[in-house]
C-alpha positions as CSV (number, residue, x, y, z in Angstrom):
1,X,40.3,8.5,36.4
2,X,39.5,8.1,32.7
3,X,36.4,7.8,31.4
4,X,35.2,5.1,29.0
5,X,32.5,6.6,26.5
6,X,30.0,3.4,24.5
7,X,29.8,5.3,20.7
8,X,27.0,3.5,18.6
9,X,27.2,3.3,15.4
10,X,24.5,3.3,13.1
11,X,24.7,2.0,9.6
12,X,22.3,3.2,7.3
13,X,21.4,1.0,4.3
14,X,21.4,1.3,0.6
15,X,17.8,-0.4,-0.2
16,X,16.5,-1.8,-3.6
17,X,12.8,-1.7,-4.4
18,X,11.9,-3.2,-7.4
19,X,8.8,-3.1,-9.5
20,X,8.4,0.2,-7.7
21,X,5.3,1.4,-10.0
22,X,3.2,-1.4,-8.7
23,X,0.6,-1.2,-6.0
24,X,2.7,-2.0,-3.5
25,X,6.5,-0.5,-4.7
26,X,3.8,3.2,-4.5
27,X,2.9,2.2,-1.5
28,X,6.4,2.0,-0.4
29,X,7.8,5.2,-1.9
30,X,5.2,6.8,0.1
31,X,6.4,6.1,2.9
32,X,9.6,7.2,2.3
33,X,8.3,10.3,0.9
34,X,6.1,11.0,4.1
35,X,9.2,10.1,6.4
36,X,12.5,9.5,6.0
37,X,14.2,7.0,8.2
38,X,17.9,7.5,7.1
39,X,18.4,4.7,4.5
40,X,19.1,5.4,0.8
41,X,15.9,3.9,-1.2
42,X,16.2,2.5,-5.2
43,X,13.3,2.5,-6.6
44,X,13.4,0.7,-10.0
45,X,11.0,-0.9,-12.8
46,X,11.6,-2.3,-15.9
47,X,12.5,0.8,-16.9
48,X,14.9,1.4,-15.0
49,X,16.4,-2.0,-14.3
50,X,15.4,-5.2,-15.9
51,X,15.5,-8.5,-13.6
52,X,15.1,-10.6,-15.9
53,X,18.8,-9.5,-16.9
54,X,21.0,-10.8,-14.8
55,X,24.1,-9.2,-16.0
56,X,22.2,-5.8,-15.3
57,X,20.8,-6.6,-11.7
58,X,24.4,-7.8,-10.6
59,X,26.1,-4.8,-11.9
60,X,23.4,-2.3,-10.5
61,X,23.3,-4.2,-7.3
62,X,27.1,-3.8,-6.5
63,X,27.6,-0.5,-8.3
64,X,25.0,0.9,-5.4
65,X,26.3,-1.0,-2.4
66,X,22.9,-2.2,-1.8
67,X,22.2,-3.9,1.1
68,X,18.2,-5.3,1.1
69,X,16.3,-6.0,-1.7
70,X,12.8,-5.8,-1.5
71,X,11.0,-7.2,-4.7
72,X,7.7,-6.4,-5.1
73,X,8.2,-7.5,-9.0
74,X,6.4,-10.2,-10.0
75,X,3.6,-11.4,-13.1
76,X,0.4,-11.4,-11.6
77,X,-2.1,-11.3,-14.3
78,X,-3.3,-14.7,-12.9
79,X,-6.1,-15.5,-15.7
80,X,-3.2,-14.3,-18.7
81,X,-0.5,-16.4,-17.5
82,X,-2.2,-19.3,-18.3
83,X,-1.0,-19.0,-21.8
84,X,1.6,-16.7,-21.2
85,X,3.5,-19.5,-19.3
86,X,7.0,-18.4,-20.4
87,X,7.0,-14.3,-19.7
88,X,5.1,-15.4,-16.4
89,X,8.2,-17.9,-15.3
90,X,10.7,-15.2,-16.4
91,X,9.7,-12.8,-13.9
92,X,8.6,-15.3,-11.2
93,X,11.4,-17.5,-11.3
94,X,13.9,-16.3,-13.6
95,X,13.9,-13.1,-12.1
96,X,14.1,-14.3,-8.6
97,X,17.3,-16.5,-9.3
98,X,19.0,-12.8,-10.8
99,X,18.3,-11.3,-7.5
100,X,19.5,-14.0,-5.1
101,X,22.8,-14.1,-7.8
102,X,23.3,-10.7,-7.3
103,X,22.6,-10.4,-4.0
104,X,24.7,-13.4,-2.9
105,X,28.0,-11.3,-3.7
106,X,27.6,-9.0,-1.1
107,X,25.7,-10.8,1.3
108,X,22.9,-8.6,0.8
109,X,19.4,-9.6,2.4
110,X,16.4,-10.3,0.2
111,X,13.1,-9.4,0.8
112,X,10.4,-11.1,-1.5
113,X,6.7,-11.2,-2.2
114,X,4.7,-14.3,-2.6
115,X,0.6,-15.4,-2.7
116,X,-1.8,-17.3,-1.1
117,X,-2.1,-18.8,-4.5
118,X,0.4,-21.6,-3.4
119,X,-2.4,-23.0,-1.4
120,X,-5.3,-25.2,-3.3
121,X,-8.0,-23.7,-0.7
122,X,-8.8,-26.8,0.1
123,X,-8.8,-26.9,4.2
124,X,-10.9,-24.6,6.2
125,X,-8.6,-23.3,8.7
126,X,-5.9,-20.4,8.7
127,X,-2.7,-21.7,6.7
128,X,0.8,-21.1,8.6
129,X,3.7,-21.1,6.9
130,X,4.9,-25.2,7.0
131,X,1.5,-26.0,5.9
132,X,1.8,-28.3,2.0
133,X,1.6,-25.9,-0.8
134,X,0.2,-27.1,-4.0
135,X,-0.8,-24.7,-6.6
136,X,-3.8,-24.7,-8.7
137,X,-2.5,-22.5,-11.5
138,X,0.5,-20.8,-13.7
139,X,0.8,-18.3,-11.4
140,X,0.9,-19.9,-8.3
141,X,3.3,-22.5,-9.7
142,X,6.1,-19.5,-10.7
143,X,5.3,-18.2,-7.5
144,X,6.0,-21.0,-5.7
145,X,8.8,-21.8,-7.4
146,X,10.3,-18.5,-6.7
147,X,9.7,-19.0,-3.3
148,X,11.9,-22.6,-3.5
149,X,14.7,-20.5,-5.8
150,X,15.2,-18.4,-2.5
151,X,14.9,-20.9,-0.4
152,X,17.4,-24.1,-1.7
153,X,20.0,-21.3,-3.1
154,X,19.8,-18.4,-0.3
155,X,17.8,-19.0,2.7
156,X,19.9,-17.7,5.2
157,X,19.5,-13.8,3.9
158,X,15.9,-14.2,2.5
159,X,12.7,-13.5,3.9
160,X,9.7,-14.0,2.1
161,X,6.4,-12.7,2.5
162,X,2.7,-14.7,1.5
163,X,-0.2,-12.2,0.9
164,X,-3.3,-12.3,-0.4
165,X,-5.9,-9.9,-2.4
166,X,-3.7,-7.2,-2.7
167,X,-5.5,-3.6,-3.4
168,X,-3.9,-0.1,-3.0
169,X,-5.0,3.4,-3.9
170,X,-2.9,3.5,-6.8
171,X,-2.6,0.9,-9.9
172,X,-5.3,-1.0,-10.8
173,X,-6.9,-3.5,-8.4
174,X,-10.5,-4.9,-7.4
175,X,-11.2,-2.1,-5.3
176,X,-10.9,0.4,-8.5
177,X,-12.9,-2.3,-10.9
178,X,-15.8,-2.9,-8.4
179,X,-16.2,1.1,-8.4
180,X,-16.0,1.7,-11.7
181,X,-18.3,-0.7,-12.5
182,X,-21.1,-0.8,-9.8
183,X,-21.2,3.0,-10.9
184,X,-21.8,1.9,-14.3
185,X,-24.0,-1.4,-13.9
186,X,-27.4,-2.0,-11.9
187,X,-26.2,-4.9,-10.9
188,X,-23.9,-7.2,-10.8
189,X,-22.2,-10.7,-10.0
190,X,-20.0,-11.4,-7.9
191,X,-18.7,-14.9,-6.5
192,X,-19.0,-15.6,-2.9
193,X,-17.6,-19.4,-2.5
194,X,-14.3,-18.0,-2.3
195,X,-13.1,-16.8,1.0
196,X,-9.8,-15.2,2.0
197,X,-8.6,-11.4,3.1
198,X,-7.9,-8.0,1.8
199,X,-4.7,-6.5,2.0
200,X,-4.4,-3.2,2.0
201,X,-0.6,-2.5,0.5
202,X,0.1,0.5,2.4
203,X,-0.8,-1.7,5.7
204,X,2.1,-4.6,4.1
205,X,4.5,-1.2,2.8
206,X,4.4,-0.4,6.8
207,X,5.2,-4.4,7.3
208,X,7.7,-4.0,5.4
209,X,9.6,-0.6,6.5
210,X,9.3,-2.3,9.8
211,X,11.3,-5.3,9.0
212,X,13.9,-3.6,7.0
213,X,14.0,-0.7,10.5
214,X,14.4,-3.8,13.2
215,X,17.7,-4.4,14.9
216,X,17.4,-8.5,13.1
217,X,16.4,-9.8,10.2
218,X,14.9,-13.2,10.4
219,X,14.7,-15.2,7.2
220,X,12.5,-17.5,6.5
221,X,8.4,-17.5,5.5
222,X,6.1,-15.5,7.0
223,X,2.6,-14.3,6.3
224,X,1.0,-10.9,6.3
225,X,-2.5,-9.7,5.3
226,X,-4.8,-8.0,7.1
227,X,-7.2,-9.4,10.0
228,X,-10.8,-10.7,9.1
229,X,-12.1,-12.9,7.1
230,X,-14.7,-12.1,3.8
231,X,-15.4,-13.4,0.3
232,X,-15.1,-11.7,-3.0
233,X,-19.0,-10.7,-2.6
234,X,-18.6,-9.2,0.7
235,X,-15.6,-7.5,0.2
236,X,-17.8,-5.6,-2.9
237,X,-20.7,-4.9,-1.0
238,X,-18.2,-3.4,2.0
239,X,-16.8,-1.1,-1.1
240,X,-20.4,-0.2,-2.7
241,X,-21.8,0.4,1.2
242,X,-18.5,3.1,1.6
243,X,-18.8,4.4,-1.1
244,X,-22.7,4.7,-1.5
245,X,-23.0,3.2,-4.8
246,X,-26.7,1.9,-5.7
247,X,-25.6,-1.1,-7.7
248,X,-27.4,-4.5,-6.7
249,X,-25.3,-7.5,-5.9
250,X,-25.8,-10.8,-7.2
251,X,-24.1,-13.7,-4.9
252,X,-22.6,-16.5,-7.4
253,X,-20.5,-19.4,-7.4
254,X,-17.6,-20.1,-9.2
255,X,-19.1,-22.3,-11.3
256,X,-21.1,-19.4,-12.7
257,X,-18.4,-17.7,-13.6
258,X,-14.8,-20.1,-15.0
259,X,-11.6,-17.9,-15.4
260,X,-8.6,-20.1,-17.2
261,X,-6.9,-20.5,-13.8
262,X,-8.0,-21.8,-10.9
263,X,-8.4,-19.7,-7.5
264,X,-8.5,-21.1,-3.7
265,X,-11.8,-21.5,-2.5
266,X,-10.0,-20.8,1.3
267,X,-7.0,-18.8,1.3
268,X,-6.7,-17.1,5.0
269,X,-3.5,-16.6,6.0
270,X,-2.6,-17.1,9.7
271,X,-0.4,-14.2,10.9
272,X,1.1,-15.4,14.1
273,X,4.4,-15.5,12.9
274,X,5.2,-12.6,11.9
275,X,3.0,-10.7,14.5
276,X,5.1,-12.2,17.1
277,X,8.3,-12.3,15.1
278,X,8.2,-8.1,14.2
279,X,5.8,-6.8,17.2
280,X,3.2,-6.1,14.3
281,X,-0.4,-4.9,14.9
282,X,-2.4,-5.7,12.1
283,X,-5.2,-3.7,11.0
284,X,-9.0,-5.2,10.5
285,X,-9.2,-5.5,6.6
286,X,-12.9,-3.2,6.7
287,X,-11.0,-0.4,8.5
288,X,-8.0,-0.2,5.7
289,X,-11.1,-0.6,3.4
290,X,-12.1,2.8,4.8
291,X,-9.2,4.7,4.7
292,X,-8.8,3.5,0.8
293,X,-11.9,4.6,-0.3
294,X,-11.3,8.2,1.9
295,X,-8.2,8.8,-0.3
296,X,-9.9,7.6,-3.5
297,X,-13.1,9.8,-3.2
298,X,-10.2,13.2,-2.3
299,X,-8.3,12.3,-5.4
């Protein structure tokens, strides 16, 4: 009798991380570095490889066979942009249409970061993914238009990703600042009318590797932060409590304190999606909180 024998297959992929010295692209080399999952990682910055050239990004994407491009790239000095309209649209928009150009040659899959700063933050409940976007500022206009680049030219291969206050053990973020300062300041301001969620980038990294391990890729919008629900001035005091800094806070509206652009008052992201989507379990933002502030008080 002869025997029939099922051999699988598995195809390991060449993966391209841009902006890879940002908060999250560290995040993501972590990862790798902690535990390899059989796919060949690129991890690039401006450096390395410029996407605002397209010429550059097509010939680096095919010279590499890459298969998925993460980009965690993007402008997002919110308050500069305002009059740094042009650079900001270049790596926003620009930059996007590079990728999808590139990536559209070998059928590649795209994986891209957006921002609850294509709400306004002016409803009160969760935002899901078909809600209305309309942007309030520079930024979240380029981001929102990158999102529409991916979507009119290459939705079928592209998945992109909405998240919101973004902080990480490395890079700069508010986590760092609030720190830095409450150790320096007796007190100080900080404004509470404006309500959304940490994200911890290690916790949206893990997101990620687990979309890029899963036997489909889905395109299409998702959301990802982390669970809960705080302002700015709670997520300080929940940094100064952790880290037992004696720096008195001072609850303030935005009014009190104008920036050039424009933030969402409400910016919580619903999660359902890709929860349901990727079989993720999303960590409470005051318990990533924690294990930030444990790595940042070993360093």
């Amino acid at each position: 009798m002869q025997t029939l024998f099922k051999v699988l297959f598995i195809k390991y992929m060449n993966v391209l991380i841009t902006g890879s010295y940002g908060q999250l692209g560290s995040d993501i080399r972590a990862i790798c570095q902690a535990k390899s999952d059989g796919n060949c990682f690129f991890f690039t910055d401006v450096d390395t490889l410029d996407i605002c050239d397209r010429t550059a990004v097509a010939r680096f994407v095919d010279a590499n066979s890459i298969d998925i491009v993460v980009n965690c790239a993007a402008y997002t000095a919110v308050d500069k942009a305002e009059s740094d309209a042009e650079l900001c649209g270049k790596i926003n928009v620009e930059a996007v249409a590079n990728l999808v150009n590139a990536a559209q040659k070998r059928k590649a899959k795209i994986i891209h970061v957006s921002t609850d700063y294509v709400f306004d933050g002016q409803v009160y409940k969760p935002y899901v993914e078909t809600d209305r976007i309309n942007p309030q500022s520079v930024y979240g206009s380029t981001k929102a238009e990158g999102e529409s680049v991916l979507m009119r030219e290459y939705a079928e291969n592209s998945l992109i990703i909405r998240t919101s206050w973004l902080y990480s053990s490395f890079g700069n973020n508010f986590v760092k600042t609030m720190i830095r300062l409450g150790k320096d300041r007796g007190n100080l301001s900080v404004v509470f009318d404006q309500v959304g969620t940490p994200t911890n980038a290690a916790d949206l990294a893990q997101a990620i590797m687990t979309v890029i391990a899963s036997n489909s890729f889905v395109p299409g919008i998702y959301h990802y932060s982390n669970e809960g629900v705080c302002s700015w001035y709670d997520f300080a005091k929940a940094i100064f409590d952790l880290t037992s800094i004696d720096c008195r806070l001072l609850p303030i509206e935005s009014s009190q304190y104008p920036t050039p652009a424009k933030r969402p008052h409400y910016s919580v992201l619903n999660k359902g999606k890709i929860k349901q989507t990727y079989n993720i379990a999303i960590p409470h933002w005051s318990d990533s909180l924690r294990g930030v502030i444990d790595t940042l008080c070993k360093a």
